[in-house]
N, C-alpha and C positions, 0 to 999 in steps of 0.2 A: 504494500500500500504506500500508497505519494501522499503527502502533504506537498503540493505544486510549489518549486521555490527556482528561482535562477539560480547561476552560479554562484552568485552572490548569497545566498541563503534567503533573501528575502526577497516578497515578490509586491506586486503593485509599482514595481519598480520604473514603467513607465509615466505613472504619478507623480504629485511631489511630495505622498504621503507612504513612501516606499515602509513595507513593514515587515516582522517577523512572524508566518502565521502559526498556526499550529492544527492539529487533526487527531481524529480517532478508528478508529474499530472498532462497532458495534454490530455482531452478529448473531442469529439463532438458525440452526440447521433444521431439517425435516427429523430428523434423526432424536432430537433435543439437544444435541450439543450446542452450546453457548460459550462465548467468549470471555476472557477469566483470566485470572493470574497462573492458571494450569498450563496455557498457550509460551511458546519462549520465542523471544525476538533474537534478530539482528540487522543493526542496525547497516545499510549501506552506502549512504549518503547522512554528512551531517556539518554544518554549518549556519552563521558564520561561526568559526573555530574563535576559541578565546583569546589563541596569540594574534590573530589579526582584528581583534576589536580593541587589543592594546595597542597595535599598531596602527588604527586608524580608522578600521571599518566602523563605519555607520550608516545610517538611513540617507545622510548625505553627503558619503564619501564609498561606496559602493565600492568602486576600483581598488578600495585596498581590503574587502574582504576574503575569506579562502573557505572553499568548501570541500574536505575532505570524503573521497571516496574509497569503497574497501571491494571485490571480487565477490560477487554473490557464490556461495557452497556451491560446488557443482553436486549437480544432483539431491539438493534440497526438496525438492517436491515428491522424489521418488519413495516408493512404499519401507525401502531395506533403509534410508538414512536416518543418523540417528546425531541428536544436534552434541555439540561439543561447547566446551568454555569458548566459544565465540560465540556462544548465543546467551541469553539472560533469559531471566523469567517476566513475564509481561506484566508491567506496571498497571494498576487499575486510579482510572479516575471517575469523579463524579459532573454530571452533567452542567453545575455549577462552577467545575474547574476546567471543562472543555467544549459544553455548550450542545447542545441541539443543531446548530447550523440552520441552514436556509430549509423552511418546508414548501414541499411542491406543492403542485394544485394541477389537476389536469383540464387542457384547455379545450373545452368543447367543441368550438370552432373549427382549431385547426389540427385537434387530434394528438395532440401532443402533451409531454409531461414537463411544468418547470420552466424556469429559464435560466441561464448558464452564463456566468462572466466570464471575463481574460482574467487571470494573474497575475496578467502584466498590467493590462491597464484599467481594469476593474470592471470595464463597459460591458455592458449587454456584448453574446457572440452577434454577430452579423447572419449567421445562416439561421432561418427560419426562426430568425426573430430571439434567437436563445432556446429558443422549446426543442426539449429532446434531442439538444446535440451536447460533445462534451469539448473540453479543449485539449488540444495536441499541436508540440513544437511545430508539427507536420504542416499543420492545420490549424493556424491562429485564430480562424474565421471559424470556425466549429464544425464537428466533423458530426454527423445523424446519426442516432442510433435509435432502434426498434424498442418502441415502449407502450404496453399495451396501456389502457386505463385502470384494469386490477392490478398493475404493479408499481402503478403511481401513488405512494402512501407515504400519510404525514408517518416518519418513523417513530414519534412520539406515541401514534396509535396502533405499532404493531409491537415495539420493545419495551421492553422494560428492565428500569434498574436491578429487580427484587428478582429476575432472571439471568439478564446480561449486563455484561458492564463495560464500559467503555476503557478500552487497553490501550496502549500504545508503547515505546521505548521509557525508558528513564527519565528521556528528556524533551518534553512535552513539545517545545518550541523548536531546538536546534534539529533534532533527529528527524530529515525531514522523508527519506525513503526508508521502510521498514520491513523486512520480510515477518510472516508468522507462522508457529510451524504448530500441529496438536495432532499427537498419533492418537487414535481413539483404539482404543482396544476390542476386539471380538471373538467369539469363540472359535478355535481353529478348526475346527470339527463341520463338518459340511452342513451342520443345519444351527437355527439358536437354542439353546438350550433353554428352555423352560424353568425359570425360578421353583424352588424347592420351597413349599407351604410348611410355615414351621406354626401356625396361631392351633391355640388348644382348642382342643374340641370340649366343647361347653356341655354340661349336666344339667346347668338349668338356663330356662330363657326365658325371658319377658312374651307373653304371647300380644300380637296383633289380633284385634275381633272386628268382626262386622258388626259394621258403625251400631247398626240396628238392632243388634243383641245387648247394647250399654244400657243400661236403667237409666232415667230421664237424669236422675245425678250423676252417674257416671258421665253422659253427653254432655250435661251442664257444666263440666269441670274440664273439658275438653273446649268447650265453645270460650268458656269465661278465660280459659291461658290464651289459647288464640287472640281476641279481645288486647289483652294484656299487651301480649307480643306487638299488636298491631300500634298500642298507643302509649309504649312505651319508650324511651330514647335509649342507644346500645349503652350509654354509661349507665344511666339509672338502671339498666334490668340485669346488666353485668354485678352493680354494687347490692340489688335486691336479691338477686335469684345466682349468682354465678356464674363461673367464664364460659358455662354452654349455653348461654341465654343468647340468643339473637332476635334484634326485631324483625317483624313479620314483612318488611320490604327489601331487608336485607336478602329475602329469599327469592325475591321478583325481580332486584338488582342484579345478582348472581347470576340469575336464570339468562336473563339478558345478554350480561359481558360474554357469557360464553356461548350462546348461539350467533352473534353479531361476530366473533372473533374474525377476524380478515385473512388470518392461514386457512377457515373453513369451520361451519359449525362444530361446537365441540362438546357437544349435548344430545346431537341428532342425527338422522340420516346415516345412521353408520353404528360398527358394532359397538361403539362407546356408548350408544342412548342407555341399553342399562343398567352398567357400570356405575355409569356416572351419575343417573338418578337415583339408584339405589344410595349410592352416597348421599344426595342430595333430603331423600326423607328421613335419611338416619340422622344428618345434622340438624334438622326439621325436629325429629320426633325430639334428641336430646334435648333442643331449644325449649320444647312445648313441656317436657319430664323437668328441665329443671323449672319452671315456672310452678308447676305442681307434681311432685312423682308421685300422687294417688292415682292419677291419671294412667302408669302402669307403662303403655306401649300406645303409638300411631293407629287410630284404627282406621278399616278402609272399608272402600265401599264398592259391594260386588257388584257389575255391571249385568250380571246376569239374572236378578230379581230385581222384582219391578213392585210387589210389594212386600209392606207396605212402600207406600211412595218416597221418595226420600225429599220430591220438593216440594214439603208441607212448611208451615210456618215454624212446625218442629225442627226438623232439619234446612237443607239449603234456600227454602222460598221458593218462590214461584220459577220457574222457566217456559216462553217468556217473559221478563220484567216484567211486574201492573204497576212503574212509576211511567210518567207522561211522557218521556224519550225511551223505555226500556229499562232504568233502573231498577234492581231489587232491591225492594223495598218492606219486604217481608221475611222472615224466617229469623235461623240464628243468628245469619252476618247481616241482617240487614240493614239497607244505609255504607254499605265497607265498604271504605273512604280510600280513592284513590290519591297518590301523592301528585300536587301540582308544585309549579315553581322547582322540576327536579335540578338538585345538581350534583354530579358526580363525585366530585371533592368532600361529600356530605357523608361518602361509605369508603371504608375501608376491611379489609378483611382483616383474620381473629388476630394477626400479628400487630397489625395497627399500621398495615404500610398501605401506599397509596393504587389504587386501582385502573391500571392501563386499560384502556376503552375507548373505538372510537365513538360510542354510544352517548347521547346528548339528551336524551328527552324527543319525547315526541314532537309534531310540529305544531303544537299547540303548548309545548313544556311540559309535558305532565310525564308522569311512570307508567305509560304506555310503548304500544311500538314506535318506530321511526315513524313510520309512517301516517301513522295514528293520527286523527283529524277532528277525534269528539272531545268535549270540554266539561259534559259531565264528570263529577266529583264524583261517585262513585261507581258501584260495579253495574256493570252491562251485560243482558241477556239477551237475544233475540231468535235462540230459536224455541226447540221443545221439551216437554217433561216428561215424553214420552219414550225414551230413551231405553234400549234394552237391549244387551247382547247375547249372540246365543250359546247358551251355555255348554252345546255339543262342540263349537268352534274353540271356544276356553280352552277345554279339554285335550284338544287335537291340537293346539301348539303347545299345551304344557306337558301333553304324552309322547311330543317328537322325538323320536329317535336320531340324532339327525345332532351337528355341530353349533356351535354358539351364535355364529353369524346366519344359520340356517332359521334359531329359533327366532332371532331378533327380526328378520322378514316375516315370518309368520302372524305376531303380533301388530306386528307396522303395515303389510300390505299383504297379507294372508297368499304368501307364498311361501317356498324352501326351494333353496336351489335353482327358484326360474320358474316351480314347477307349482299350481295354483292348490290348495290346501284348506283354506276357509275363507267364505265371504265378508269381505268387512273387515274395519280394524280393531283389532281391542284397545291399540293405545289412543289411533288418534276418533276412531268413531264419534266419541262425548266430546271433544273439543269441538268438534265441527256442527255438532246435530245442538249440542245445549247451548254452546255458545252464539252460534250462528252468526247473519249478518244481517243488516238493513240496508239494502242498495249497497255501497261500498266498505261502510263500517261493518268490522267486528266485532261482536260481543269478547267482552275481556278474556272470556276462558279459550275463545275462536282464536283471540290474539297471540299469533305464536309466539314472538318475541315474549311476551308479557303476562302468560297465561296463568302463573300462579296468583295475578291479582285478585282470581275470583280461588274462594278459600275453597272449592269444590276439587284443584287440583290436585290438591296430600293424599286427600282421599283416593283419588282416583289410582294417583299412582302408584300410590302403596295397593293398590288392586292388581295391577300390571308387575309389582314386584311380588306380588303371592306367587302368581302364573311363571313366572322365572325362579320364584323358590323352588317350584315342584319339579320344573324343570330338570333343573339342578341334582335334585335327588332321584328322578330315574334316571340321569344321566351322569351319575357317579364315578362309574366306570372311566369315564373321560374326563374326569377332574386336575390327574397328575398331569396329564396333555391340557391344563388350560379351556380343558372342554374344546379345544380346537380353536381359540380367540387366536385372529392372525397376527401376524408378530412383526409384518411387513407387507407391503402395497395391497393395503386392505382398499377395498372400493367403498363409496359410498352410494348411497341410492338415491331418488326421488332429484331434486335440483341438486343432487354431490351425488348424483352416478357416476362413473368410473374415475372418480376424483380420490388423490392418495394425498394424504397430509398428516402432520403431527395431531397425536391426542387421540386419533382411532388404533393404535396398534398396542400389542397387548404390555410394552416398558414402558409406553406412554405417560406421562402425568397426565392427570384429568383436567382440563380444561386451566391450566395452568396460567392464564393470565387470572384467574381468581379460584386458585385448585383448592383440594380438599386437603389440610395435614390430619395429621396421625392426629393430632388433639382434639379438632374441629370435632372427629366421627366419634373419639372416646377412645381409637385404638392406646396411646400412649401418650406422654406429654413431648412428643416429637411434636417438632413443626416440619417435617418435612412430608412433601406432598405427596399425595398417593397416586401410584399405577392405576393403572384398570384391572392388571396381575393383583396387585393387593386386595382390589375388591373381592376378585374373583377368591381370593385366598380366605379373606378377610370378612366375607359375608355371604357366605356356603349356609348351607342349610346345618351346617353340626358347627361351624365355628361363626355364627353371628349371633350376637349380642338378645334376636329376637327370633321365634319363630309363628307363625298362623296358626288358629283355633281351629281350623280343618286338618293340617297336618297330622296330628295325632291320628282322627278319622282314619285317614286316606291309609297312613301305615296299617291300622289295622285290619284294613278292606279295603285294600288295592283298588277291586273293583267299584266300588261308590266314587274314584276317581278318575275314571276312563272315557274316552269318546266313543261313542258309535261312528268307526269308519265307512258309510256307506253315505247314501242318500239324506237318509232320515234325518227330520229335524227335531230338535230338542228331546234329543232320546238319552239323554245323560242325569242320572242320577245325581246332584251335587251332594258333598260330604257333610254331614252333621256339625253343626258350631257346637261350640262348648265356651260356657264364660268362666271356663278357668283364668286365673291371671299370671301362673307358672305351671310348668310341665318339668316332667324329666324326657325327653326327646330319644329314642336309642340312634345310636351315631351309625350311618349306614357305611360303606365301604369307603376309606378317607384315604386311601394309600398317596404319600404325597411323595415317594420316589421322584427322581429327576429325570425327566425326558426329553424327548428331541423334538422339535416340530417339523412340519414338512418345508417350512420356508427355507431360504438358504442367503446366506450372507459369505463373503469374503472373510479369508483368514485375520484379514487385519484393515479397520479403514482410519484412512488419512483425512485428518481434514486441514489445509493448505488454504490460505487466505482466494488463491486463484479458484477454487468450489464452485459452481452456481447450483443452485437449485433448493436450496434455502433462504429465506431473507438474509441476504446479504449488505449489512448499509456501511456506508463507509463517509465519516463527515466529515468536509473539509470546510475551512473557515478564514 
């Protein structure tokens, strides 16, 4: 990497405000690798040297500066070199000691990214106006290069410090060519080896119940934390309730940053959806347990019984809204107050550091989507309460025989493989049907970005993570293999079909521009953030923290948890609730041996500043 300097070491030099700039490296790869004091420099160009500022060199005495250069390593970039005391370890700086630099803006117009100075004379380049060229001795006038619109991004809303950090040589100013060099390590073995599950298998667990089996108090203590959560501030219910207390928009926020992410949803459309929500209601449930732990466990709500109704004034309200635009106006949350005047700098996650997002508020300001155009204060409904999935389809993705990214189609667009399996969706079905739309508005729950604003999502989900409990446990057998989660150029589906990026694979951190640590979910008092391997590790039907009030049922009569694979509709028996509030669970086959996957990776990979295919930024100033 160049920090652009004349011979002289400083540039602007056809100016008369010649000066000494300085630059960085800030990168994040597909892979996760990030930029660090792990990376080791050397330095190839540096000046102006200190003996010629004694002798004369300055801003306006140029002709007596000297800029010393060294032989770049031969064969520096190749796989076998290995750096030597001419190289140093990569100094790290902060954004405040090296800056942000210039942010782009892509020009609609004329299709281009930015605009580009000289460093000689600081002027706009002359070819196409600066847009999307760069500068070169070659080509003082700017030379084009190929820049789509999705790779035109303010870097402040793809990086982050609490990820990556800005490196460079020792010597911020003078050191103005920099090689970087980071061998990344990999298994030499033809495939990746599969993390080894070390979390205990649990004796006892907190059971989840349907919502509908709580006694009006039980529900009541449930609704009144929620409540709480919602109109509490994160200090006050931190210093009331404890460090698992989060408020209730803190979960909407979250939701947000990580489907908006600009490497590609990291929530959705891909084997991480449920991964990462599963983490997502376990942080939820703790928030709502430490507010009141009478309350026990998350309860959900089966999508497969329709009574009694669940949108009575008891439970969720009405679906459609009966307020005059759509608002619910009735039930437990009724009136749930959406946030206006948002601002981002307002949330931080459980560390207290600040949260990378290009996400602003909707275009009204509120905690809705981007897109988002209504001004109502609270929640939105417009479709129906008529909602009901069939419970023969339940069964027949949760009885699949079949790999992790096979089941996760099944519930998202009732495929496997390609190959069609049940009508309808189980996750996103109730998003669509109860939340609905009006002409072009979404109801809040419709609203993807933003869907947990209507309080009907927990529930839901935690429905969707039953059907992947049971999963789970007839497909035990495939546990020590990861259940088959891929481990590299995972695809995704729907608008991220055959699209590969960080945060769907199975070393992944979860949506790590606002990830999940080990403390957030209760594993440990780590703050370091979780895989999707740790979920799967970490919230297995014998090693989470919770298990389902059908569970018990189902082991003990398999069949009360089966589909009817033919035609027939609703021929499925569902399993017995029980309002137990702990169980002793028997542990099914957990063998957590170490395996191979069928992916395949290189003996060893290099990552060399020269890389593309990761966010690559490199600022100059």
């Amino acid at each position: 990497c160049m920090d652009y300097a004349s011979t002289s070491g400083y540039e602007y030099t056809e100016t008369t405000s010649a000066q000494i700039g300085d630059g960085v490296l800030m990168a994040e790869f597909s892979d996760g690798t990030v930029t660090g004091s792990a990376w080791s420099t050397f330095v190839v160009t540096h000046g102006p040297t200190a003996a010629s500022e004694t002798a004369g060199c300055s801003a306006s005495n140029l002709d007596a500066c000297v800029v010393t250069t060294a032989t770049e390593p031969t064969g520096w970039t190749g796989a076998g070199f290995e750096v030597d005391g001419a190289w140093a370890t990569a100094t790290e700086y902060t954004a405040d000691e090296a800056g942000w630099g210039r942010t782009p803006s892509w020009d609609t117009t004329a299709s281009c990214c930015g605009t580009s100075t000289s460093p000689m004379t600081q002027a706009t380049l002359s070819l196409n106006g600066g847009c999307s060229v760069i500068y070169t001795a070659e080509n003082p006038d700017g030379e084009a290069v190929a820049v789509q619109k999705s790779e035109c991004l303010d870097p402040q809303s793809v990086l982050s410090e609490s990820r990556s950090k800005m490196i460079w040589s020792s010597d911020l100013k003078k050191d103005n060519k920099v090689l970087f060099r980071l061998k990344v390590a990999a298994d030499a073995s033809s495939g990746i080896q599969c993390p080894v599950c070390d979390a205990v298998v649990r004796t006892t667990q907190r059971i989840r119940r349907e919502m509908r089996t709580l006694t009006d108090e039980e529900w009541g203590k449930v609704t009144a934390a929620m409540w709480i959560m919602k109109t509490t501030s994160q200090a006050d219910g931190v210093a009331a309730y404890g460090a698992s207390f989060r408020t209730y928009d803190y979960f909407v926020v979250k939701h947000l940053v990580a489907m908006v992410d600009l490497r590609g949803d990291q929530a959705h459309f891909g084997p991480m959806f449920m991964t990462w929500h599963s983490a997502f209601i376990l942080e939820f449930e703790n928030a709502l347990l430490s507010v009141d732990p009478e309350i026990l466990a998350m309860p959900y709500w089966d999508t497969t019984l329709t009574e009694p109704s669940v949108f009575t004034d008891q439970y969720f309200g009405s679906a459609p809204g009966t307020g005059p635009n759509g608002e619910v106006i009735d039930g437990a949350f009724n009136d749930w107050p959406i946030e206006s005047n948002f601002n981002l700098a307002d949330y931080t996650n459980a560390a207290g550091e600040a949260i990378s997002s290009p996400y602003t508020g909707s275009t009204t300001g509120m905690l809705r989507g981007a897109d988002a155009t209504r001004t109502e204060t609270t929640v939105l409904r417009f479709g129906t309460s008529t909602y009901a999935y069939d419970p023969n389809d339940f069964w027949k993705c949760a009885n699949l025989d079949a790999f992790y990214y096979d089941w996760y189609e099944c519930v998202e667009q009732g495929t496997a493989g390609g190959v069609g399996v049940v009508s309808g969706s189980l996750h996103s079905g109730p998003h669509a049907q109860i939340g609905g739309k009006s002409g072009d508005d979404s109801g809040d729950f419709e609203d993807v970005t933003a869907s947990p604003n209507d309080p009907i999502f927990f529930f839901h989900h935690a429905d969707v993570d039953r059907n992947a409990y049971w999963w789970m446990h007839v497909n035990a057998d495939k546990r020590a293999s990861a259940y088959g989660y891929p481990t590299e150029e995972a695809s995704g589906i729907g608008p991220y079909a055959g699209m590969t990026y960080y945060g769907q694979h199975l070393m992944d951190r979860m949506g790590d521009a606002w990830g999940f640590s080990a403390q957030d979910l209760g594993f440990s008092d780590s703050m370091d953030l979780q895989t999707n391997a740790d979920i799967l590790c970490k919230v297995s039907p014998t090693t989470a923290v919770y298990t389902y009030d059908f569970i018990t049922a189902c082991i003990a009569d398999g069949a009360a948890c089966q589909a009817t694979w033919g035609e027939q509709e609703n021929a499925t028996t569902t399993a017995t609730t029980t309002a137990a509030t702990t169980t002793t669970v028997a542990a099914v086959d957990d063998n957590t041996t170490t395996t191979t996957s069928q992916s395949q990776t290189s003996a060893a990979t290099e990552m060399v500043a020269s890389l593309v295919g990761g966010v690559l930024l490199v600022m100059l100033h």
